[in-house]
C-alpha positions as CSV (number, residue, x, y, z in Angstrom):
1,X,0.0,0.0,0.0
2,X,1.6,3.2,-0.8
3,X,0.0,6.5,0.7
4,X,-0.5,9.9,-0.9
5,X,-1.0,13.0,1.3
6,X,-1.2,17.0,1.1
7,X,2.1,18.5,0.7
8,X,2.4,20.3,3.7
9,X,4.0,23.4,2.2
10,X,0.6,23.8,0.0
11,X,-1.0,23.8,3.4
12,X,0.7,26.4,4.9
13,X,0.5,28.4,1.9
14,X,-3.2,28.4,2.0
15,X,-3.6,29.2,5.6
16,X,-1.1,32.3,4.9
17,X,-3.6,33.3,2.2
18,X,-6.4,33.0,4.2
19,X,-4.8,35.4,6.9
20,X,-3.9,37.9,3.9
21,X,-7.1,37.9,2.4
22,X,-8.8,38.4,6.1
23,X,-6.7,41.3,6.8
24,X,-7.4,42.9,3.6
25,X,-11.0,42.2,4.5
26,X,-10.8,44.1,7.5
27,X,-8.9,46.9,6.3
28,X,-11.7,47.6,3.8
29,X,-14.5,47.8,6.0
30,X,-12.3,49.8,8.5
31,X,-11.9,52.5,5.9
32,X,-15.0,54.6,6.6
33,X,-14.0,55.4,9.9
34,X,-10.4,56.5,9.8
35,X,-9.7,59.6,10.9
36,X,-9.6,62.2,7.4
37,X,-11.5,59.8,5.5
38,X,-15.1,61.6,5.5
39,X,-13.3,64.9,4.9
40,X,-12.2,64.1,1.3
41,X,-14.7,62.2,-1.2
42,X,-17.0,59.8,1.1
43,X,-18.6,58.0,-2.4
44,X,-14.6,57.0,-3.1
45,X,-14.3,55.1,-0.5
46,X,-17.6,54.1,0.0
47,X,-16.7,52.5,-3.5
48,X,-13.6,50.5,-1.9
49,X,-14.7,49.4,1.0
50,X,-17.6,47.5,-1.2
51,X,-14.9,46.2,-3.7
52,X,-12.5,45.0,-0.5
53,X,-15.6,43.1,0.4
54,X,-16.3,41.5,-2.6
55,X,-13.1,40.5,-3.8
56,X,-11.6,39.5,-0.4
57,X,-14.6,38.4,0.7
58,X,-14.7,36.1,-1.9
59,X,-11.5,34.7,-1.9
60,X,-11.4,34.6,1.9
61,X,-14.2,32.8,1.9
62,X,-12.9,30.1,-1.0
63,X,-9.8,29.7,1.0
64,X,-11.9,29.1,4.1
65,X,-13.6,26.3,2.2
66,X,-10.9,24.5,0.8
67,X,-9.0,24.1,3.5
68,X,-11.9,22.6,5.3
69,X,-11.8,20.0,2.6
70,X,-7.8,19.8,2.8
71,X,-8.0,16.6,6.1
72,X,-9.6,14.8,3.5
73,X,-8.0,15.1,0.4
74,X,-5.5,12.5,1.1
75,X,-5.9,8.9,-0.9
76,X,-3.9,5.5,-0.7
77,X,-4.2,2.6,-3.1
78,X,-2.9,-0.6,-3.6
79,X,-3.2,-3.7,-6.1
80,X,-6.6,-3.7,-5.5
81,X,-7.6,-0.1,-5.9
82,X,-8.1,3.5,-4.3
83,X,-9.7,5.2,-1.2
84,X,-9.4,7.8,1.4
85,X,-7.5,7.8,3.7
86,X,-10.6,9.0,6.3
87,X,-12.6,6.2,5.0
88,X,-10.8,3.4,5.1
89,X,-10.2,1.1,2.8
90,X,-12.8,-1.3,4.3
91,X,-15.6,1.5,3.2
92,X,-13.9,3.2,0.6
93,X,-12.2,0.8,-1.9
94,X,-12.7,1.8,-5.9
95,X,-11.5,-0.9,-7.2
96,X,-9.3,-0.3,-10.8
97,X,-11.7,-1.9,-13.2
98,X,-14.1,0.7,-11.7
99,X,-12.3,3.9,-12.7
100,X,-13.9,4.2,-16.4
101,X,-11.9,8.1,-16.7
102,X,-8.9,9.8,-15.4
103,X,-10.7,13.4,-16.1
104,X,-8.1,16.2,-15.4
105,X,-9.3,19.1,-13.9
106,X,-6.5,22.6,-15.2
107,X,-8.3,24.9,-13.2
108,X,-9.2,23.4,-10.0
109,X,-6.1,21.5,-9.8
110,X,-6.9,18.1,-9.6
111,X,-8.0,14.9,-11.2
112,X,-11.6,13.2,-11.4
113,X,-11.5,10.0,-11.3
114,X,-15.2,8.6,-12.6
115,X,-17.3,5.6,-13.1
116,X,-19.8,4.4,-15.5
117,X,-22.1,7.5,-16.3
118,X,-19.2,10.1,-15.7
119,X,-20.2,9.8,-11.7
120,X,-18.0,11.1,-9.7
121,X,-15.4,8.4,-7.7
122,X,-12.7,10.1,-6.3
123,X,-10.7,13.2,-6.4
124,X,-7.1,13.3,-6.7
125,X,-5.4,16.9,-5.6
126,X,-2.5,17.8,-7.9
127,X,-0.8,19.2,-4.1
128,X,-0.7,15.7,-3.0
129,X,3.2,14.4,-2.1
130,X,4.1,11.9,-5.2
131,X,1.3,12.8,-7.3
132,X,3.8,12.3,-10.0
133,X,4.0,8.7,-8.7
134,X,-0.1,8.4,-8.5
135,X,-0.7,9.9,-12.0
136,X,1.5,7.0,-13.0
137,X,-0.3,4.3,-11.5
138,X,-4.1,5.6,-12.4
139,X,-2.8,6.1,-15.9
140,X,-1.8,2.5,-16.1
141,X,-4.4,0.7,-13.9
142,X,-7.7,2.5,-14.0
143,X,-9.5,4.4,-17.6
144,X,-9.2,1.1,-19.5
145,X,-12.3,1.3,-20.7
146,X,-12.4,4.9,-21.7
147,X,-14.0,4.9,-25.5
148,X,-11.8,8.1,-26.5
149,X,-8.9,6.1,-26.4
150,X,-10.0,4.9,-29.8
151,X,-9.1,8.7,-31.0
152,X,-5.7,8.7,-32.7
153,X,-5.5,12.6,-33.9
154,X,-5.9,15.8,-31.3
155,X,-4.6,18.9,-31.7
156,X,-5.2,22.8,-30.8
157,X,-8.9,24.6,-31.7
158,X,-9.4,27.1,-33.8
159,X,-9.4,30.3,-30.8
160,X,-5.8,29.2,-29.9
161,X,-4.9,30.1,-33.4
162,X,-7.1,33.2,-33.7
163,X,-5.8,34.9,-30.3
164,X,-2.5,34.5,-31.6
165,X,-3.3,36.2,-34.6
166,X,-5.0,39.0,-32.5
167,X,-1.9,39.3,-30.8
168,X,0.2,40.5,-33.5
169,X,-2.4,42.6,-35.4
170,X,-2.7,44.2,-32.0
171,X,0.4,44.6,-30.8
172,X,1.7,45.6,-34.6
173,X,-0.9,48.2,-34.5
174,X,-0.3,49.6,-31.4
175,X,3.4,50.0,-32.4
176,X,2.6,52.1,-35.3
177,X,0.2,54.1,-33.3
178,X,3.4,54.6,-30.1
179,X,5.7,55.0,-33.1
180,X,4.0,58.0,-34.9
181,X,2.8,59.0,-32.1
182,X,6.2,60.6,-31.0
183,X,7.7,57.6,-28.9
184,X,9.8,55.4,-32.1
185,X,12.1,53.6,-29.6
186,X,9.0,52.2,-27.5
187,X,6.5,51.8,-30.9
188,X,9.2,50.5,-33.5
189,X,11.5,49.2,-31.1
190,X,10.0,47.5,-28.0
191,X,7.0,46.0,-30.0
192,X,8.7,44.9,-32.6
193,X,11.0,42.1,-30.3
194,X,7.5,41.6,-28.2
195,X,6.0,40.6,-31.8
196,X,8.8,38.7,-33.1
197,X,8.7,36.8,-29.6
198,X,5.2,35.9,-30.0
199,X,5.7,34.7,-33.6
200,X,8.6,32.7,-32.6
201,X,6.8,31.0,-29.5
202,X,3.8,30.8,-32.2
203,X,5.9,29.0,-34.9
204,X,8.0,26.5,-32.6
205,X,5.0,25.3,-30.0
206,X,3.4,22.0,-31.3
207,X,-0.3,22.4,-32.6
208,X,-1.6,18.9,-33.2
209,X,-0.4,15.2,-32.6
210,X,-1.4,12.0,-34.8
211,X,-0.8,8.5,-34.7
212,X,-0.1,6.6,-37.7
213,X,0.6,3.3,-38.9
214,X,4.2,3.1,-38.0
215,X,5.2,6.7,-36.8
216,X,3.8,9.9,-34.5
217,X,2.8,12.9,-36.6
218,X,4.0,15.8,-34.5
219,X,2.3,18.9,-36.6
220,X,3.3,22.4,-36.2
221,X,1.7,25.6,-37.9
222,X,3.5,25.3,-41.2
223,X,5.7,22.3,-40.5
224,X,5.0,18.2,-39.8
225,X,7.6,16.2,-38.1
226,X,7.3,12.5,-38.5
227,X,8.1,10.5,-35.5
228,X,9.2,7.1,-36.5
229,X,8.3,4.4,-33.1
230,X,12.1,3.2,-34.2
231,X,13.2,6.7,-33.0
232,X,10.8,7.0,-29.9
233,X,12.6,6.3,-26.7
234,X,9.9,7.0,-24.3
235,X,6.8,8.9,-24.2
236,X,6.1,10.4,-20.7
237,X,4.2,12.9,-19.0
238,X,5.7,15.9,-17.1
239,X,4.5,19.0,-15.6
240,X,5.7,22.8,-16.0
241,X,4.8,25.3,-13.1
242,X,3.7,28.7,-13.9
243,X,2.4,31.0,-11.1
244,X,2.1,28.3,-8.9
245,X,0.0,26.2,-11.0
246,X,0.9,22.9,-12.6
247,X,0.1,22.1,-16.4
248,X,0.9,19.6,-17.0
249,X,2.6,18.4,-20.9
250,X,3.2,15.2,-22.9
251,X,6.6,15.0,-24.0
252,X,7.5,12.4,-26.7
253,X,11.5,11.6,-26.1
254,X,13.6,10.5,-29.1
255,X,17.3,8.9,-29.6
256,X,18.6,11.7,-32.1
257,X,17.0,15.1,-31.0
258,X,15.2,17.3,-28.0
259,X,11.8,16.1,-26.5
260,X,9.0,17.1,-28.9
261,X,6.5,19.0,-26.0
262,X,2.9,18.2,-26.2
263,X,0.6,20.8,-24.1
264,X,-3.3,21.6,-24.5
265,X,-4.2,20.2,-27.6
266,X,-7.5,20.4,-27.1
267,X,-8.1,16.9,-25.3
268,X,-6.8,16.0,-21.8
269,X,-3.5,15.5,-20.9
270,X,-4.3,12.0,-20.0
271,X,-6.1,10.9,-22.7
272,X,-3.0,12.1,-25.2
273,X,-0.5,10.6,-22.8
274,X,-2.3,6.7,-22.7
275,X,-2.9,7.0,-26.2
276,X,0.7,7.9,-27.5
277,X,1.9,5.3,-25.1
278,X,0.0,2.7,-26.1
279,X,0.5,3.0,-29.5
280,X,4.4,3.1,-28.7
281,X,4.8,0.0,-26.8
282,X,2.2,-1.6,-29.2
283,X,4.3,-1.4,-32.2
284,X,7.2,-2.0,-30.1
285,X,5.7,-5.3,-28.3
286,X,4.9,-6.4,-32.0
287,X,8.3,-6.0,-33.1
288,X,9.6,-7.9,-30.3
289,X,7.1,-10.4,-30.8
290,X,8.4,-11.4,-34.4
291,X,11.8,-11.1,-33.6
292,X,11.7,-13.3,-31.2
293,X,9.4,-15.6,-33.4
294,X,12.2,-15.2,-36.0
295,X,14.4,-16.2,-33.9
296,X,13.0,-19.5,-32.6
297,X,12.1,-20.2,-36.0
298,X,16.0,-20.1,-36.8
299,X,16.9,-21.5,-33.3
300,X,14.8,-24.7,-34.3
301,X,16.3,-25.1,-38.2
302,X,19.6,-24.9,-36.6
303,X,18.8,-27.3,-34.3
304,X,17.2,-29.8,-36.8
305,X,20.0,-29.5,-39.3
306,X,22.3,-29.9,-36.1
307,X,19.8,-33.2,-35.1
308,X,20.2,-34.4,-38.7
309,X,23.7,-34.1,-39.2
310,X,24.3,-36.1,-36.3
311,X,22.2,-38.8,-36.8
312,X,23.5,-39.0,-40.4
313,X,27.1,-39.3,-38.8
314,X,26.4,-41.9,-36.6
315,X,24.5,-43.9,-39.6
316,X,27.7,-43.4,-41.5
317,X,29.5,-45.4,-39.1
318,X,26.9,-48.0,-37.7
319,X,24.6,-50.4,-39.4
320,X,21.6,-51.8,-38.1
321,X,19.6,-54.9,-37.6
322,X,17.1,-56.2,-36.0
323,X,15.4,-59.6,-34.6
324,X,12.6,-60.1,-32.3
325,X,13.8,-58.3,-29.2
326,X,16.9,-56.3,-30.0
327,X,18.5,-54.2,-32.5
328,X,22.2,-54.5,-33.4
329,X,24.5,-51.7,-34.5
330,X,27.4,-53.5,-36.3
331,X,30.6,-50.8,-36.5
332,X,32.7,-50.1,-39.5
333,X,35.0,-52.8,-37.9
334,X,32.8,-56.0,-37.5
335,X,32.0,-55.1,-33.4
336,X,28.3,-55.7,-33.0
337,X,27.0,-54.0,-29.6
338,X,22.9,-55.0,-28.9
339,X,20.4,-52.4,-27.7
340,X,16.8,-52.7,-26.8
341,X,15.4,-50.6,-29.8
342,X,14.1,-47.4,-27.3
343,X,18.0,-46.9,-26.3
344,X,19.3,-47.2,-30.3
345,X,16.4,-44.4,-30.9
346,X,17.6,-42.3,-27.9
347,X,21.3,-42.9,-29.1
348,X,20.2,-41.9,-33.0
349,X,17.8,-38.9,-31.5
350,X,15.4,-40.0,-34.0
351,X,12.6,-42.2,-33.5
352,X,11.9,-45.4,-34.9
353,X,10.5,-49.0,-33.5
354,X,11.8,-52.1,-34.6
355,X,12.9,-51.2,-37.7
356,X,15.6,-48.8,-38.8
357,X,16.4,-46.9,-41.9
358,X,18.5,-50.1,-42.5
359,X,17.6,-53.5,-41.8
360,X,18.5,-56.9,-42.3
361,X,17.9,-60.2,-40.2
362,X,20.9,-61.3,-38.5
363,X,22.8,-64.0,-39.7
C-alpha cells in the first residue's frame, strides 16, 4: 500500500492566504471610519470598501472552504484499488476496473477519477506528495475502458490560433500608433521584439499530434515532423509550473534530437498521454514479438539440421539390424554391440521401433 497526502507546504501556503485575504478584508471595511476619511470624497471610498468586500470576501471565503476540505483530500491505493485515507479502505475501496476516466481538472487542480455514467469516484489533488507517482499508477491501472482512447488525432482549436493572430495585429498596430505618435524607440522598437517573440513562441509550440501506422505525426503551424516508433525512446508525461499552478505536458522523447513537447491540444492531458503510449509499446511489443518468433524459428532449423547431421554421422558409421527383441548396430570394424530398440532411438535422436532406416535379419 503506498499512501499519498497534502504536501504540507501547500497547506501552509493556504492558511497564509487565508490570513492575507482576512486582513485585507478588514482593512476595507475599516476604511469609513479612519480619521480624514469623511473629509475628502465619502462616495470613493464608499466605493472600496464595497470592492475589498467583494473580492476578499470572496476569496477569503474560498480559501476558508478549501481548507476545510484539505483533512480529507488524502488517498492510498494498492493492487486492489483507491480510497481515502478518512474512510478506510474497508468502506472506501474503488476498485481499478471501476475507474472508467482519469478526467483532469486545469483549473481546480486536480484529477476526477469517474465511473460508469461520468459519476464522480474520487478526487485526486494535484498538491498531493508523489502525485507524480499516483498519476502513473491511475494512468496505467484505472480508464481502460475509456472509448476516446480509440481517438488517434488531437490537436489545438481554432481560438488558440485566432488569439495569436490577434496578438500580433494588436500589438503591430499599437506599435505604429506609439511610433507616430512621438515615442519610435517604445512603438518601432519594444513591440517589434515583443511581436517577433510571439511569432517565434507561435511557430515553434506544437499544434496537433497523430498517430499513424508506424510513426507519431508531431504537426506544427507550417511544418510536420514524423516521428518514426524506431526513434521513440519513451513517451512520458511531465509538468511545468507557472504561477504556482501545474500544467501539465506530454513530452515524446527520441534517440537523435530534443523532446518534442505536447501541451493543451484540445483533449486532456491523459487521454494524449495513454494514447501515444499505447500506440508506442504496441508497435514495439509487436516487433519484439516477431523477432523473437524469427528467432526460434532459426533456433529450431539450426537445431534440426544440427539433429540431422548427427544422426546422419552416426548412420555413416553403424549399421543396423534387428530380430525379435533387439536391435544391433554393427561398426565399421565387424563389433556388433545390442540395444533394446528405445536406447538405439535415444542414441540416434530420431525415432523409430523395430525397424531402422537399415535393416537386415541377423545371420
Amino acid at each position: 500500500m503506498q499512501e499519498f497526502k497534502l504536501d504540507k507546504k501547500y497547506v501552509t501556503l493556504m492558511k497564509g492566504c487565508l490570513v492575507v485575504f482576512i486582513a485585507f478584508l478588514a482593512l476595507g471595511f475599516a476604511l469609513p471610519f479612519l480619521p480624514d476619511e469623511n473629509e475628502g470624497n465619502p462616495n470613493g471610498t464608499l466605493m472600496v470598501t464595497v470592492m475589498c468586500t467583494v473580492v476578499f470576501g470572496f476569496f477569503s471565503a474560498l480559501t476558508w472552504r478549501t481548507l476545510k476540505k484539505l483533512p480529507f483530500a488524502d488517498v492510498a491505493a494498492d493492487d486492489d484499488g483507491v480510497w481515502y485515507m478518512h474512510i478506510g479502505k474497508d468502506k472506501g475501496l474503488i476498485a481499478w476496473e471501476k475507474i472508467h476516466r482519469v478526467k483532469e481538472r486545469p483549473y481546480m487542480q486536480r484529477l476526477d477519477l469517474l465511473g460508469t455514467d461520468n459519476q464522480e469516484l474520487l478526487k485526486v489533488e494535484y498538491q498531493l506528495h508523489g502525485f507524480e507517482m499516483l498519476r502513473d499508477v491511475l494512468n496505467e491501472r484505472a480508464g481502460a475502458q475509456d472509448s476516446d482512447l480509440a481517438q488517434s488525432k488531437f490537436s489545438k482549436g481554432l481560438l488558440y490560433h485566432l488569439v495569436y493572430l490577434a496578438c500580433v495585429v494588436g500589438f503591430t498596430a499599437l506599435g505604429f500608433y506609439v511610433g507616430a505618435g512621438g515615442n519610435p524607440l517604445l512603438g518601432y522598437g519594444a513591440m517589434s521584439v515583443l511581436v517577433v517573440f510571439i511569432i517565434y513562441e507561435y511557430l515553434v509550440t506544437a499544434t496537433g499530434v497523430q498517430v499513424t501506422g508506424n510513426s507519431i505525426l508531431v504537426a506544427y503551424p507550417f511544418t510536420k515532423r514524423n516521428i518514426p516508433f524506431n526513434d521513440i525512446e519513451d513517451v512520458v508525461i511531465a509538468d511545468e509550473f507557472h504561477k504556482g499552478n501545474r500544467i501539465p505536458e506530454v513530452w515524446i522523447i527520441t534517440n537523435n534530437a530534443k523532446p518534442y513537447k505536447l501541451k493543451q491540444l484540445g483533449s486532456d492531458s491523459n487521454l494524449v498521454y495513454k494514447t501515444l503510449k499505447r500506440a508506442a509499446n504496441l508497435w514495439t511489443k509487436t516487433k519484439k514479438h516477431t523477432k523473437t518468433h524469427k528467432n526460434r524459428e532459426k533456433q529450431g532449423t539450426d537445431h534440426d539440421k544440427a539433429k540431422t547431421a548427427s544422426s546422419v554421422g552416426l548412420r555413416s558409421r553403424f549399421s543396423l539390424h534387428t530380430n525379435n527383441n533387439f536391435m544391433c548396430c554393427q561398426q565399421a570394424d565387424n563389433h556388433r554391440y545390442f540395444f533394446p530398440p528405445s536406447v538405439v532411438g535415444q542414441i540416434l535422436a530420431i525415432p523409430f521401433s523395430r525397424k531402422a532406416l537399415w535393416t537386415s535379419d541377423l545371420p
